[in-house]
Rosetta silent file (secondary structure, phi, psi, omega in degrees, C-alpha in Angstrom):
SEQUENCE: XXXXXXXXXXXXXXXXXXXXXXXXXXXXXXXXXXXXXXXXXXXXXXXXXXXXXXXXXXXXXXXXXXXXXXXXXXXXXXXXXXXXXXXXXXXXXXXXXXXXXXXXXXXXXXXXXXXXXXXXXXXXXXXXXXXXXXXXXXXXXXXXXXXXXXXXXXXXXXXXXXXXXXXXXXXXXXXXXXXXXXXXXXXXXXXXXXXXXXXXXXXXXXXXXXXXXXXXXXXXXXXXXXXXXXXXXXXXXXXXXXXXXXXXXXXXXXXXXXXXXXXXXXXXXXXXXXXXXXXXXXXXXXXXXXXXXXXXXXXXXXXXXXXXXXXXXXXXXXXXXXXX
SCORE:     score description
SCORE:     0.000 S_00000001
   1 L     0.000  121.109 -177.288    0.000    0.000    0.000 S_00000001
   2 L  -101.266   72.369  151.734    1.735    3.430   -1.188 S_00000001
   3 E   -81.398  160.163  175.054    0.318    5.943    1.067 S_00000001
   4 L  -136.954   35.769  139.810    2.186    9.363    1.894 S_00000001
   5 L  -159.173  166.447 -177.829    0.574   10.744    4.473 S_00000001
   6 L   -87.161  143.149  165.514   -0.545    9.497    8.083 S_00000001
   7 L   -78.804  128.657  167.677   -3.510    9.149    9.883 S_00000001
   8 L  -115.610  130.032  175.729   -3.726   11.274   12.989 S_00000001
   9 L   -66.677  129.168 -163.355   -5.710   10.139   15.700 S_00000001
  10 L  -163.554  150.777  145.594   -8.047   13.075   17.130 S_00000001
  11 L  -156.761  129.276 -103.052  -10.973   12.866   18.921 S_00000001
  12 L  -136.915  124.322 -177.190  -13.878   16.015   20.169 S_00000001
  13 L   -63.593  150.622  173.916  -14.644   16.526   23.461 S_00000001
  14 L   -73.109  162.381 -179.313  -18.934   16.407   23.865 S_00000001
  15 L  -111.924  122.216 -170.438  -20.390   18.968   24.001 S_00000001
  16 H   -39.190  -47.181 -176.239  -21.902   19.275   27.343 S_00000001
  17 H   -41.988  -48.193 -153.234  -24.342   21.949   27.434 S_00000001
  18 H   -49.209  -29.844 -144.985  -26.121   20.060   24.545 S_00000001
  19 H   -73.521  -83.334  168.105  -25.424   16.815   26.371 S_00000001
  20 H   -42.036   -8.161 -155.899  -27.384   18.211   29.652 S_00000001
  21 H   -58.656  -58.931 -178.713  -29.676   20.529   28.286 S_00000001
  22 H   -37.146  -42.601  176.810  -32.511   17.910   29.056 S_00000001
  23 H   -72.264  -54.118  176.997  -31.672   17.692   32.913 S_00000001
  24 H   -34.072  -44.867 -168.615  -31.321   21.539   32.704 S_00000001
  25 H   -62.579  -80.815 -147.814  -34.706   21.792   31.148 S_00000001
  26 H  -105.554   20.006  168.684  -36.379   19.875   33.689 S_00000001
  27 L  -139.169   35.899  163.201  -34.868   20.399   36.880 S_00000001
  28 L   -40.168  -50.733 -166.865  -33.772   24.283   36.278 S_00000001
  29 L   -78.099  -44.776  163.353  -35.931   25.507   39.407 S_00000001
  30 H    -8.848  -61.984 -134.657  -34.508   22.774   41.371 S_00000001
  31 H  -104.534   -0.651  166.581  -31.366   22.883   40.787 S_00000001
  32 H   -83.875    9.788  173.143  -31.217   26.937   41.281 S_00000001
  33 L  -150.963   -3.754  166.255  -31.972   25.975   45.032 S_00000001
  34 L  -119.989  141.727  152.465  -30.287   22.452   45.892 S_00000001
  35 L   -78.807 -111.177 -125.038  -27.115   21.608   46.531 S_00000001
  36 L   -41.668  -16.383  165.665  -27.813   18.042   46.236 S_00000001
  37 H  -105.648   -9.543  160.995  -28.613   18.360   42.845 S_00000001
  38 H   -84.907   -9.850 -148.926  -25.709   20.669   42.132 S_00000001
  39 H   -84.845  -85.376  175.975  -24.244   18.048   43.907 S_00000001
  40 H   -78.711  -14.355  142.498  -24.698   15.409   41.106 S_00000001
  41 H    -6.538  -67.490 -176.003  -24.283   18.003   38.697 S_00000001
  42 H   -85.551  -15.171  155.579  -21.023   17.871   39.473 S_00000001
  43 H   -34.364  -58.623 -139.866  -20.528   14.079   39.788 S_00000001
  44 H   -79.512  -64.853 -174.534  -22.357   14.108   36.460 S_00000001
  45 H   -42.341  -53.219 -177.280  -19.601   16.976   34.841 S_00000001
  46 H   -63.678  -56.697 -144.457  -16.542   15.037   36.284 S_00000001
  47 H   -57.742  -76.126  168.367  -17.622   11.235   35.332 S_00000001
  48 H  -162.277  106.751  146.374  -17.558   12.824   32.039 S_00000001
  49 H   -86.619  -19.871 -161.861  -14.573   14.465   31.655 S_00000001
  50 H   -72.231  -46.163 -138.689  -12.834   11.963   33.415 S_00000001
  51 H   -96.467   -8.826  166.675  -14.036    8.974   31.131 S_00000001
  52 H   -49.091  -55.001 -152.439  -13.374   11.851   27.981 S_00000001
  53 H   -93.555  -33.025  174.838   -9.966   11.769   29.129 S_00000001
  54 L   -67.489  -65.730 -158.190   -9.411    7.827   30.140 S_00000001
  55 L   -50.714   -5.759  150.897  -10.896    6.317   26.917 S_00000001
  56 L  -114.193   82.654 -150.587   -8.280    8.443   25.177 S_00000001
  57 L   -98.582  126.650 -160.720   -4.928    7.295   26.598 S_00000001
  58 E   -91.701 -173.475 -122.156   -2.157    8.398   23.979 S_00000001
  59 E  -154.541  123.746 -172.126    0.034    5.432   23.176 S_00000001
  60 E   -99.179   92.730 -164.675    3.946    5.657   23.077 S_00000001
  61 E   -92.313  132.551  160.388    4.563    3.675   19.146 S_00000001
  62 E  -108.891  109.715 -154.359    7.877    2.645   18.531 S_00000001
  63 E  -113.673  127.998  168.312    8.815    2.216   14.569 S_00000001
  64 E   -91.004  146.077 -129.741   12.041    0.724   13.420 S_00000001
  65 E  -169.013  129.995  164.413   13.568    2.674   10.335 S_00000001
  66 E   -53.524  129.914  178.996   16.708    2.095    7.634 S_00000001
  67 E   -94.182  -52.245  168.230   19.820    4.118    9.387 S_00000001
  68 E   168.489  174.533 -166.178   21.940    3.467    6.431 S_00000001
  69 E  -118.040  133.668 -174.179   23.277    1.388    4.083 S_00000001
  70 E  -161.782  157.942 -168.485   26.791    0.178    2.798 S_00000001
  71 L  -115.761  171.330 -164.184   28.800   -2.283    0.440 S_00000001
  72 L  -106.437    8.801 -173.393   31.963   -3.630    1.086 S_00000001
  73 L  -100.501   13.938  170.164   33.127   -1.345   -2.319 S_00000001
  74 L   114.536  -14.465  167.265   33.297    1.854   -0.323 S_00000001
  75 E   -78.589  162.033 -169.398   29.603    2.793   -0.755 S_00000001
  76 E  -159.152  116.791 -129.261   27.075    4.433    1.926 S_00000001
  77 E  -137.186  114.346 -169.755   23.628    5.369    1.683 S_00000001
  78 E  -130.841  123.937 -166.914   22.548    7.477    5.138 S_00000001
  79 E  -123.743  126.551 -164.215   19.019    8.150    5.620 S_00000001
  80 E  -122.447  135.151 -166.030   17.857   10.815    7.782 S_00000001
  81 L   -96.500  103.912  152.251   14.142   10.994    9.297 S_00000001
  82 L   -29.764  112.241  171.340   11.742   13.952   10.156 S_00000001
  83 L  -124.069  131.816 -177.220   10.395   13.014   13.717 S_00000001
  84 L   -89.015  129.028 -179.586    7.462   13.893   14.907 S_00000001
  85 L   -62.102  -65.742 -149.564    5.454   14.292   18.466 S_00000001
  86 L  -116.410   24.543 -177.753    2.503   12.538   17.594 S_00000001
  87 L  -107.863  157.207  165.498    2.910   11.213   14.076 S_00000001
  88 L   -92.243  170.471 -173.738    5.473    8.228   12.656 S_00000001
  89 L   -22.477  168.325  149.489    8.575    9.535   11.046 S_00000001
  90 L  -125.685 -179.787  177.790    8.777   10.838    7.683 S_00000001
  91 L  -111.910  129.870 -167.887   12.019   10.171    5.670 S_00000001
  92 L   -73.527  -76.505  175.245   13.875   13.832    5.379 S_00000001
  93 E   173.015 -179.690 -158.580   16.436   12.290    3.249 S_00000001
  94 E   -91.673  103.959 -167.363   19.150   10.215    1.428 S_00000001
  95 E  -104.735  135.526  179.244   22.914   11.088    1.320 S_00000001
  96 E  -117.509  135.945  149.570   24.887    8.766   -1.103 S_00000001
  97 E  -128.074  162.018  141.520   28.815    8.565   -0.504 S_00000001
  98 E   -83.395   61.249 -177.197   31.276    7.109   -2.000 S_00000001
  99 L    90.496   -8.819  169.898   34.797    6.117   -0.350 S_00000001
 100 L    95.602   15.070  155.895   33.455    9.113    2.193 S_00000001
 101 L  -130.175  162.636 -167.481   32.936   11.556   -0.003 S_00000001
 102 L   -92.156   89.852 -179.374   29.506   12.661   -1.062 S_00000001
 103 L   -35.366  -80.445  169.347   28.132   12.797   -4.721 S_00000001
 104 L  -140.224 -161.405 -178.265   24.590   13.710   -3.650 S_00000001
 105 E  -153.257  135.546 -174.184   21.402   13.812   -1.592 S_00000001
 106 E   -72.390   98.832  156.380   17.650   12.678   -1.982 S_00000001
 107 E  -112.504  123.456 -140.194   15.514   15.722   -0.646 S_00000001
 108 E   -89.783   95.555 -167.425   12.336   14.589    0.449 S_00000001
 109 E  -114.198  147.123 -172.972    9.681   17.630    0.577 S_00000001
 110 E  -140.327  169.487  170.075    6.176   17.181    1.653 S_00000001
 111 E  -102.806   76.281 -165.376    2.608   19.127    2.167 S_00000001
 112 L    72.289 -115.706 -162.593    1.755   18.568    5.601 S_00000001
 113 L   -94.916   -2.384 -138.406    1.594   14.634    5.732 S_00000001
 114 E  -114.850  126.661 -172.230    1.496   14.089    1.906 S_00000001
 115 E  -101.691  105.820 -128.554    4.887   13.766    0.404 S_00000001
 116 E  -120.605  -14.334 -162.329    4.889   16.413   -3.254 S_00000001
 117 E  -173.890  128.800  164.162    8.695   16.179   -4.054 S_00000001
 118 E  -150.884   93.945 -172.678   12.046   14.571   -3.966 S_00000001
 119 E   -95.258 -171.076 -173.155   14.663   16.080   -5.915 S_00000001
 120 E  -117.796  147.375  173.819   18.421   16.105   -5.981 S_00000001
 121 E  -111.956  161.117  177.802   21.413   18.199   -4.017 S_00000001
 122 L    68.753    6.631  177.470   24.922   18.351   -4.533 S_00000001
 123 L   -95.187  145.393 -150.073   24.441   16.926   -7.960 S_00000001
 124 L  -129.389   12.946  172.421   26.804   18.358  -10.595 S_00000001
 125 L  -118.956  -33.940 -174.198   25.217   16.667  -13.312 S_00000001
 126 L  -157.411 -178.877  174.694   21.701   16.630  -13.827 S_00000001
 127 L  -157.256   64.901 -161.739   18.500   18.383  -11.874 S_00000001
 128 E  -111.097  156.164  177.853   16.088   15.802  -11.955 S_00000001
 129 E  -143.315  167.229  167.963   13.367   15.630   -9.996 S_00000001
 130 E  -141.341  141.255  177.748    9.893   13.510   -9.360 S_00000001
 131 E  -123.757  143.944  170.656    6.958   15.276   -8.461 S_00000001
 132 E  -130.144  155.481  146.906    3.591   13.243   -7.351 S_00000001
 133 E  -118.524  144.757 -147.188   -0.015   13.537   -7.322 S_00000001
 134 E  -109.167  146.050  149.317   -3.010   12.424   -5.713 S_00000001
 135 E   -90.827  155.520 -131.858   -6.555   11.252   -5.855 S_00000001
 136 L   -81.920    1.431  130.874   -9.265   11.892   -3.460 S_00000001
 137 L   -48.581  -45.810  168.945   -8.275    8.640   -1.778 S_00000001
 138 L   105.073   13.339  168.653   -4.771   10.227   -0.641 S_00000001
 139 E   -83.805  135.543  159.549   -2.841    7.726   -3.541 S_00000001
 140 E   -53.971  100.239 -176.847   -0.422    8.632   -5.433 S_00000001
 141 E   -51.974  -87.673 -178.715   -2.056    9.100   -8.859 S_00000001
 142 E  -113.829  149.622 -179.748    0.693   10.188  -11.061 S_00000001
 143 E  -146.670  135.096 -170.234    4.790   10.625  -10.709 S_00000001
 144 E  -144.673  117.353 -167.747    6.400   12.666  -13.190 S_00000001
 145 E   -91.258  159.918 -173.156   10.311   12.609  -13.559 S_00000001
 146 E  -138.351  121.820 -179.706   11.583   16.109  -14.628 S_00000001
 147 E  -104.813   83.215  179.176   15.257   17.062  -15.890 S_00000001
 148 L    85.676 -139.354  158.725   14.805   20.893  -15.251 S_00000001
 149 L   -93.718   12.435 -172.984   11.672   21.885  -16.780 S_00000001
 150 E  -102.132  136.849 -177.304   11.647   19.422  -19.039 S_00000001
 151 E   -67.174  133.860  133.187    9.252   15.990  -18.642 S_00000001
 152 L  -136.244   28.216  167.774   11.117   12.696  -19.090 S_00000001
 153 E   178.240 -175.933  175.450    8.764   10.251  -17.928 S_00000001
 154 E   167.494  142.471 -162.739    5.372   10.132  -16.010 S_00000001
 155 E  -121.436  137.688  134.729    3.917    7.233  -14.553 S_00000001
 156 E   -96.404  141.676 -157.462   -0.303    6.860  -13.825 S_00000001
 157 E  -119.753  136.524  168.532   -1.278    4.316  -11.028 S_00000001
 158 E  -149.536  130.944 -169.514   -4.802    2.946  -10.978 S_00000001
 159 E  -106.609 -159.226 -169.942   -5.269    0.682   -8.029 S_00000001
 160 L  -126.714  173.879  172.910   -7.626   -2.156   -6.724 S_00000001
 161 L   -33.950  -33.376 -175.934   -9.897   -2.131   -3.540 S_00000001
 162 L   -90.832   24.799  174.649   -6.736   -3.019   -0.852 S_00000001
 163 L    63.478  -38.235  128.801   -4.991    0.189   -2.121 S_00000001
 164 L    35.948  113.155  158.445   -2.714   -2.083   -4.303 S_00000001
 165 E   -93.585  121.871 -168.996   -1.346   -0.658   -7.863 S_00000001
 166 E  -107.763    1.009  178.875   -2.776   -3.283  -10.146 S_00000001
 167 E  -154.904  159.966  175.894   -1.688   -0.997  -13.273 S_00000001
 168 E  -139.996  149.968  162.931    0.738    1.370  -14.607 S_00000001
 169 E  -148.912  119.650 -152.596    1.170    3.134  -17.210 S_00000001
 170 E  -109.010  119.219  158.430    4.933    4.934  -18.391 S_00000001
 171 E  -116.936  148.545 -169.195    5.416    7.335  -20.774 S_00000001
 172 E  -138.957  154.645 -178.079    9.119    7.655  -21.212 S_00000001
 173 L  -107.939  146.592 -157.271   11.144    9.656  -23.307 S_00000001
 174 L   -61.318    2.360 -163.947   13.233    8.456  -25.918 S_00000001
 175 L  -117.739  -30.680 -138.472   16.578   10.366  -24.098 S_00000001
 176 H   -62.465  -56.543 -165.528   15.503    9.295  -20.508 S_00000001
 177 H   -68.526  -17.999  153.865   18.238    6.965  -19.747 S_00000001
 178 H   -44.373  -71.489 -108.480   21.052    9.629  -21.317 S_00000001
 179 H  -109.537   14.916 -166.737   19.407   12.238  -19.499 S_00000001
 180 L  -118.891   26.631 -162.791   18.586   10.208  -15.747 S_00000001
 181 L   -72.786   97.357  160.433   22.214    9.568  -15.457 S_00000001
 182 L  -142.196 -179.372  178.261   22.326    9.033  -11.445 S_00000001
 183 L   -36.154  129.351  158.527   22.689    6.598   -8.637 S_00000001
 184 L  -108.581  110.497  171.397   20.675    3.345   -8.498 S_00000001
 185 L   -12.707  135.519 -173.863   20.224    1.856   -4.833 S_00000001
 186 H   -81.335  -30.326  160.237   22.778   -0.851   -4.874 S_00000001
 187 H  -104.825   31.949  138.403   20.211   -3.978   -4.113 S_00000001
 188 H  -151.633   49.158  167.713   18.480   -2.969   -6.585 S_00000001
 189 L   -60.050  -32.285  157.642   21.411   -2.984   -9.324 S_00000001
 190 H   -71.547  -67.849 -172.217   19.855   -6.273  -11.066 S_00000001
 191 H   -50.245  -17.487 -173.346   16.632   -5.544  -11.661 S_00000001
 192 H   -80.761  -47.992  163.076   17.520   -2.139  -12.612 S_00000001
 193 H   -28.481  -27.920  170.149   19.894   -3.872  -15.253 S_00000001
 194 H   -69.112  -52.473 -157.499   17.020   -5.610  -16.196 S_00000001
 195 H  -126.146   11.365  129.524   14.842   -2.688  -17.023 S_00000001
 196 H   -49.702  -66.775  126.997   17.527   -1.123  -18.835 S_00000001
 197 H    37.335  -98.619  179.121   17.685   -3.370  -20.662 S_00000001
 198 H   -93.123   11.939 -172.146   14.481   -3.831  -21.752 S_00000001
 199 H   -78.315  -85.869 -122.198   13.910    0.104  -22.453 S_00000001
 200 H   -43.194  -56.824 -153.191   17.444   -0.281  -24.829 S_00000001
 201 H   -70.790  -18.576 -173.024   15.109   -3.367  -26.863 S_00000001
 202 H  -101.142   14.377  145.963   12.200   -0.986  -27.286 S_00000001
 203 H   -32.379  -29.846 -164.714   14.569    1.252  -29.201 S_00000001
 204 L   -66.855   72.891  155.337   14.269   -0.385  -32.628 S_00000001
 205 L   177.463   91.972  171.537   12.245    2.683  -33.489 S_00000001
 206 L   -45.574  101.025 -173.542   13.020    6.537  -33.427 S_00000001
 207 L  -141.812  170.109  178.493    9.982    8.157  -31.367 S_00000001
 208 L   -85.325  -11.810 -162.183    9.914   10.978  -28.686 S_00000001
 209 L  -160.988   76.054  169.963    7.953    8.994  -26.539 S_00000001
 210 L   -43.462  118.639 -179.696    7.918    5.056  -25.393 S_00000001
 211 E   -84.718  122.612  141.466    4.364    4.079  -24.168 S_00000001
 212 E   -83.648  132.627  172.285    4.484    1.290  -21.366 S_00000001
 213 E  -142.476  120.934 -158.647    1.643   -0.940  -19.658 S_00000001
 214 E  -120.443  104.197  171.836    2.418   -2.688  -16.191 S_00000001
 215 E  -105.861  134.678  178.564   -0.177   -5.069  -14.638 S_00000001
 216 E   -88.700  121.697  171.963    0.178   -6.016  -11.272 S_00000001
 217 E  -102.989  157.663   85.950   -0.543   -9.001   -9.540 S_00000001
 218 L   -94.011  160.859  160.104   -0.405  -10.108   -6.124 S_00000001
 219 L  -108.332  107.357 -172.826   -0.933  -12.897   -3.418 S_00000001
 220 L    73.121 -103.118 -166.363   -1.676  -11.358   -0.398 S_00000001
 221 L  -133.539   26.685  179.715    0.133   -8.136    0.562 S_00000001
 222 L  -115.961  153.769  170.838    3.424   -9.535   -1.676 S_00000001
 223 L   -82.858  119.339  161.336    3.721   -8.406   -5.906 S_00000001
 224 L   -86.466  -39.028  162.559    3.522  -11.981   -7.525 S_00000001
 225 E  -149.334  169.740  146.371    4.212  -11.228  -10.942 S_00000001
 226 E  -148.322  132.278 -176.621    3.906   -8.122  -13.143 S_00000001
 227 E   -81.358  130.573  141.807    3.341   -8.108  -17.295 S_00000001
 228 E  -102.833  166.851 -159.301    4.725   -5.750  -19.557 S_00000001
 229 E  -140.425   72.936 -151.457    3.109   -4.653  -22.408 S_00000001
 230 E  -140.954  102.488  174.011    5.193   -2.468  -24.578 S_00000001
 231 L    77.776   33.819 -164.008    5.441   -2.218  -28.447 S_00000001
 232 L    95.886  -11.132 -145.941    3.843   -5.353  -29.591 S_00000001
 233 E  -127.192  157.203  177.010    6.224   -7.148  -27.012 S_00000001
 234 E  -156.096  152.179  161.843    5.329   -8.590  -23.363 S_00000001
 235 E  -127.206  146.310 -173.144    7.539  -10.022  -20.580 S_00000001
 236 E  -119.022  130.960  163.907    6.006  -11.657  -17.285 S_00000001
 237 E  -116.579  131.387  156.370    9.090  -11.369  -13.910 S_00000001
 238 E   -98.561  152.224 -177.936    7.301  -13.926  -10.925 S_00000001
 239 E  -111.940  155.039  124.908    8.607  -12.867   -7.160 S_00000001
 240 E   -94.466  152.810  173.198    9.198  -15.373   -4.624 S_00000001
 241 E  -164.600  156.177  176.868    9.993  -13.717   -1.543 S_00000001
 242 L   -51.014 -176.915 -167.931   10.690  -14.588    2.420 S_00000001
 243 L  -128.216   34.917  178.710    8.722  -14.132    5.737 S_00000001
 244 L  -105.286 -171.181  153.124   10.685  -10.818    7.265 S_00000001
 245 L   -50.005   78.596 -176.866   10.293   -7.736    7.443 S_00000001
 246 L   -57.305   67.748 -156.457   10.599   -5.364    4.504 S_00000001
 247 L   -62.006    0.115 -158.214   12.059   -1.555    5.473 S_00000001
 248 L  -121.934   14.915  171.763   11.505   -0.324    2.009 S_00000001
 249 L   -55.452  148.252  169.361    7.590   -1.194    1.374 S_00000001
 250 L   114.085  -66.910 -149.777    6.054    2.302    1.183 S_00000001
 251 L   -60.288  133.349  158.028    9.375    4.164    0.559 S_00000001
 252 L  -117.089  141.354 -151.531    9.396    6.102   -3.384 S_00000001
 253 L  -124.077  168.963  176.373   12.898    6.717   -4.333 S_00000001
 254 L  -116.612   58.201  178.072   14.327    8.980   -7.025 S_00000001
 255 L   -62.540 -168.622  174.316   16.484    5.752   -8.661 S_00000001
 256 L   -75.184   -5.358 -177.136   17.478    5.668  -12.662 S_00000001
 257 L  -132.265  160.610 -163.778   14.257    4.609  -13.506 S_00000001
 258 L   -99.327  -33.166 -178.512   10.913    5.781  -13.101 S_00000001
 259 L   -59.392  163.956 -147.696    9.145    2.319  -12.902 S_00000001
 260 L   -88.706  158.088  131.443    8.019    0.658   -9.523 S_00000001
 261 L   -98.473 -173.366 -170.540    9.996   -2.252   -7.679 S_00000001
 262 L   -81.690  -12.433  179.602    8.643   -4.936   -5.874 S_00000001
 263 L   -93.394    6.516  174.064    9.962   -3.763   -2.635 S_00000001
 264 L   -87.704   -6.382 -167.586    8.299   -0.696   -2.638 S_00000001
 265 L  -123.492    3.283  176.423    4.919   -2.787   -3.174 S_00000001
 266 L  -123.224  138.207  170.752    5.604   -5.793   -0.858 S_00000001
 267 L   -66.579   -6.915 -170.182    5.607   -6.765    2.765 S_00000001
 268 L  -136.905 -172.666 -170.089    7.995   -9.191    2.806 S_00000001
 269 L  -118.524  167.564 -146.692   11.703   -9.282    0.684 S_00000001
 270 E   -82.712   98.730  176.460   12.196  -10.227   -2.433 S_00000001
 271 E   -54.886  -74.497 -152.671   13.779  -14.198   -2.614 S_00000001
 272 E  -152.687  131.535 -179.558   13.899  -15.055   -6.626 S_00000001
 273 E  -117.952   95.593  179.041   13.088  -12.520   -9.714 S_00000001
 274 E   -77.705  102.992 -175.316   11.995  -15.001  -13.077 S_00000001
 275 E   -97.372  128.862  178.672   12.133  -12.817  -15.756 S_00000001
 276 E  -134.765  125.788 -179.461   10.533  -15.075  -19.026 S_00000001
 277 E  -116.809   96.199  159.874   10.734  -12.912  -22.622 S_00000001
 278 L    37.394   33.181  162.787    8.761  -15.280  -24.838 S_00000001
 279 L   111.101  -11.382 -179.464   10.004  -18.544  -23.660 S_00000001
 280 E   -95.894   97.536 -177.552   13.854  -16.912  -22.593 S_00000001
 281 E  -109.894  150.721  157.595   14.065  -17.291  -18.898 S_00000001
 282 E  -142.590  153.497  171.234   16.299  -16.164  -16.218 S_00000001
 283 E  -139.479  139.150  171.377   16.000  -15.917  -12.819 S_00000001
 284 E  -106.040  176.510 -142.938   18.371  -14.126   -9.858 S_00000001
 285 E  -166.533  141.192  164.459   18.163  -14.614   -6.230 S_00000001
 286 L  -115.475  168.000 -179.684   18.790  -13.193   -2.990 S_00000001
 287 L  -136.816  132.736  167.843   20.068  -14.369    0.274 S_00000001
 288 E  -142.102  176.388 -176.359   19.830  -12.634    3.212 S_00000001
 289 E  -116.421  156.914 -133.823   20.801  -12.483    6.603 S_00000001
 290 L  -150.723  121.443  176.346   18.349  -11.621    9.622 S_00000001
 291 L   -85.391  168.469 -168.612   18.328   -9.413   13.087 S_00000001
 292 L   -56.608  -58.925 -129.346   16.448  -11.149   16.467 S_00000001
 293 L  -116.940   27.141  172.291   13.074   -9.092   15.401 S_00000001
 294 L    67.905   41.478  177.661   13.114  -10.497   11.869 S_00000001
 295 L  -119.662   98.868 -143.761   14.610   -7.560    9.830 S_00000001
 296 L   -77.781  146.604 -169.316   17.506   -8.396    7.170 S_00000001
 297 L  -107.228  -25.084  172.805   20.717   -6.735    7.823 S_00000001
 298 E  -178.757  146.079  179.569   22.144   -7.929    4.643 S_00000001
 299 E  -105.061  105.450 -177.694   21.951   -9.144    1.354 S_00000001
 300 E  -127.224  140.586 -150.048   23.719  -10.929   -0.995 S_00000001
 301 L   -92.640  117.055  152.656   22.359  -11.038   -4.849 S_00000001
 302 H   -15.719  -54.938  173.755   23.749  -14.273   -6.871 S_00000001
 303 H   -60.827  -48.088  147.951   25.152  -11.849   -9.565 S_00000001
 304 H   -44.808   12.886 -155.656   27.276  -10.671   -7.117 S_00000001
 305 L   -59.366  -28.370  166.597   28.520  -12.590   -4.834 S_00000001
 306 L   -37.372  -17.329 -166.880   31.486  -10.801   -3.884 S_00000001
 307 L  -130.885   97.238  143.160   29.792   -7.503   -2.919 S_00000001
 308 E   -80.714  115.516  160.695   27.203   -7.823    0.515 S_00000001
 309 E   -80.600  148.895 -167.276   24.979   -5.040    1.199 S_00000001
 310 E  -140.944  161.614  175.245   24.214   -4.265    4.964 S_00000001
 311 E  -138.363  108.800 -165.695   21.755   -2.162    6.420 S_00000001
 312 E  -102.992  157.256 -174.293   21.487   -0.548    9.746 S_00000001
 313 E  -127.191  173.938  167.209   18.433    0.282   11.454 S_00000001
 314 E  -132.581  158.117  161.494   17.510    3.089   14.443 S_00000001
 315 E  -111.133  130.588  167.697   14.535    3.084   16.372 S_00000001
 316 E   -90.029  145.046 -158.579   11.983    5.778   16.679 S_00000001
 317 E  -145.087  118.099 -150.529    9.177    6.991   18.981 S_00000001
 318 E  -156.293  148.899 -144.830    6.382    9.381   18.746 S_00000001
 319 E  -101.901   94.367 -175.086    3.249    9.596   20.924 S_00000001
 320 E  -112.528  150.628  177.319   -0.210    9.490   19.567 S_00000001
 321 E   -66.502  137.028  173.559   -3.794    9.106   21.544 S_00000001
 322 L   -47.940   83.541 -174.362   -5.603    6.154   21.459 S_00000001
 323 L   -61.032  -15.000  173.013   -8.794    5.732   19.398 S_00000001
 324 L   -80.928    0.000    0.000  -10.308    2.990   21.284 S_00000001
């Protein structure tokens, strides 16, 4: 589920007069000459505020959160969080290094809860950005990458009842991977090979603007397969994927590509990626390693074995009132 903004927990005190007005009504003369009935008045006034004030007890939530990230080649991905009194985190943003020094940084800008922008600093190359928008649901509708002021891609999302994106649809521009040259998250260096790739094959044709259509499957809250649909041509990738934790369901990234991965759309992590082109299969695989509270710490991708990614986490803690 790809929401960007939070629910906040509220709730309205009664309003009393209204709430008495009936006793007022019919013991006014009364109750302008007994204490015994000002008596339970006030009984009446406390009970409740008092039960105003239990039945909303706020709740101390603790959320675990990616700290950063690193490779044994000298890379380091450090992600820093917006914290909040009574809300969970938001992610501020992403500083990529290199060898310790820093190419650039992911800045995450939002509208209140609803997250509108996340372009790039310190980059000496390009000034791309993704901007998103929403439908009256609070989904991201559309994400539209931008090189200056110029469009080079734009995605629309149409989802299913469980908040799910069961479709996609990319227009891309015939430049975009010249013109998107930055950093791709390092575990997710295959697939993004992979969807290089297959933009490079839908090339056979000079146009300004490559059409794409992505249907989404899943079983249960994991992406099971997704079809493309792109120039006459279709590929199906199947997921397998583990029983952990996921930190990066949720997150949208500003990677080299505009299209979704599966870990932004799954609850659990991603095992084995089948890619089948018309009877031409392959499939890669992950391995990972696992913290006491079921959260992987590191990852190592079959193409790769030489190079494990690690992941550190912090924990976070922010106080909101109870609705029951």
């Amino acid at each position: 589920m790809l929401y960007n903004n939070h629910f906040l927990l509220t709730f309205t005190k009664p309003n009393l007069k209204e709430y008495l007005k009936p006793f007022f009504m019919k013991n006014q003369k009364t109750l302008s000459t007994s204490f015994h009935h000002s008596s339970v008045l006030t009984l009446m006034l406390c009970s409740l505020l008092l039960c105003t004030v239990s039945c909303r007890k706020p709740t101390v939530h603790t959320v675990k959160v990616i700290s950063d990230c690193s490779d044994n080649e000298g890379f380091t991905s450090s992600w820093d969080w917006l914290e909040q009194e009574s809300l969970p985190p938001l992610l501020s943003s992403i500083t990529q290094s290199l060898s310790g020094s820093i190419f650039y940084k992911d800045i995450y800008e939002y509208d209140d809860q609803q997250l509108v922008r996340i372009h790039k600093d310190l980059s000496n190359f390009s000034s791309i950005e993704v901007v998103f928008s929403y439908d009256k649901q609070g989904r991201v509708a559309t994400e539209t990458l931008l090189n200056g002021s110029e469009t080079i891609g734009k995605a629309t999302f149409t989802y299913n009842d469980r908040n799910q994106i069961v479709k996609a649809d990319y227009q891309i521009d015939d430049d975009f991977i010249a013109k998107s040259q930055h950093y791709v998250a390092p575990w997710r260096q295959a697939a993004h090979k992979a969807i290089v790739e297959r933009l490079k094959r839908m090339k056979k044709e000079t146009k300004d603007i490559y059409n794409i259509h992505v249907d989404y499957v899943y079983e249960g809250e994991n992406l099971a397969s997704e079809t493309w649909d792109y120039d006459g041509e279709s590929e199906i990738i199947t997921y397998t994927y583990d029983n952990a934790v996921n930190p990066f369901q949720g997150i949208w990234s500003l990677d080299d590509e505009l299209l979704l991965y599966p870990d932004q759309l799954s609850k659990n992590n991603v095992l084995t990626a089948t890619y089948n082109e018309e009877g031409d299969i392959d499939t890669e695989r992950n391995t990972y390693l696992y913290d006491e509270e079921n959260y992987p710490v590191a990852i190592i991708q079959d193409y790769s074995m030489e190079d494990t990614i690690r992941w550190n986490y912090k924990k976070l803690q922010y106080t909101a009132v109870d609705p029951k």
